[in-house]
N, C-alpha and C positions, 0 to 999 in steps of 0.2 A: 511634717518636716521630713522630708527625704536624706534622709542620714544613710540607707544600705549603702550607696556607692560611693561616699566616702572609708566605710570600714574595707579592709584588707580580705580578699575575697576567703582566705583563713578561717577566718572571723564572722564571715558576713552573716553567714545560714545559723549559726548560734546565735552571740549576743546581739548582731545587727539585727536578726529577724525576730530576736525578743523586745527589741528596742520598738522597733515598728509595731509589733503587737499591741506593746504598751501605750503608743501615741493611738491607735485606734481603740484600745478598749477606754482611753479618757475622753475619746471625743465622743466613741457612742454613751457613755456615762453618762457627761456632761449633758448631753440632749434626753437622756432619759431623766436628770435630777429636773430642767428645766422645765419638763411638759409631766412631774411628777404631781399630788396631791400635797397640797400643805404640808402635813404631818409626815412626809416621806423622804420631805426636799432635803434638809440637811442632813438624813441617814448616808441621802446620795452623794452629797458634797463632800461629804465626808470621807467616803470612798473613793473619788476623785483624787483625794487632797490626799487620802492613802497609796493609790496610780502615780501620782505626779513626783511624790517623797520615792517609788522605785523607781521610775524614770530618773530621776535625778542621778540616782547612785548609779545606776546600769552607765548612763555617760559621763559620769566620772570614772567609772572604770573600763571604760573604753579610751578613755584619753588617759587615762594612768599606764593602760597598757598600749599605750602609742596607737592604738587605732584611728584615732579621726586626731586632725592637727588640734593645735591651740586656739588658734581662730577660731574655728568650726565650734570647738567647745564652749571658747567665750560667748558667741554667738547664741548656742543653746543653750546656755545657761542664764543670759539674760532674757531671753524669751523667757524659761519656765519661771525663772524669778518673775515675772511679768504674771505670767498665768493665776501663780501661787496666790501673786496680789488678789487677783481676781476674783478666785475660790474662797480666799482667807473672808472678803470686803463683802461677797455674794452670803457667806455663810453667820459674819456677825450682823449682816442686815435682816436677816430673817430670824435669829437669834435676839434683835432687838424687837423685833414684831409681837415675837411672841410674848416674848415679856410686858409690852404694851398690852397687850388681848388677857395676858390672864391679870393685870391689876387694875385696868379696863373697864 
């Protein structure tokens, strides 16, 4: 998601360049919980879900503090709500695996 050039050039090189950080250390996470070991997968998810939960508050307060419009925000916020889904649905299905394997 390309959020710096929406932020106020003020702004950019602080929270907008923490913002972007954060969108890439979820995505290389993500691909590292994906191609991880069974027993590793949802330490990683979990971390994700911990990225995703700062993410969320960084663009909230970047739209708190008028940085990026409303739109912009609605917009990213229904995405990561989307994401959330994701991670939450990825992390109780391997949660129920495992529960299958150890009464199994």
């Amino acid at each position: 998601m390309n959020i710096t050039p929406h932020i106020p050039r003020s702004a950019r090189y602080t929270i907008g360049a923490r913002i972007e950080n954060k969108f890439l250390d979820l995505l290389e996470l993500s691909y590292i919980a994906y191609f991880s070991e069974k027993d590793k997968k949802i330490e990683k998810i979990l971390e994700c879900i911990s990225i995703l939960d700062t993410l969320k508050f960084l663009i909230h307060v970047s739209w708190e503090a008028k940085f990026i419009s409303h739109k912009h925000y609605e917009d990213l916020a229904v995405n990561l709500e989307n994401v959330g889904k994701m991670f939450g649905g990825w992390k109780r299905n391997l949660e129920t695996l495992e529960k299958k394997n150890r009464t199994g």
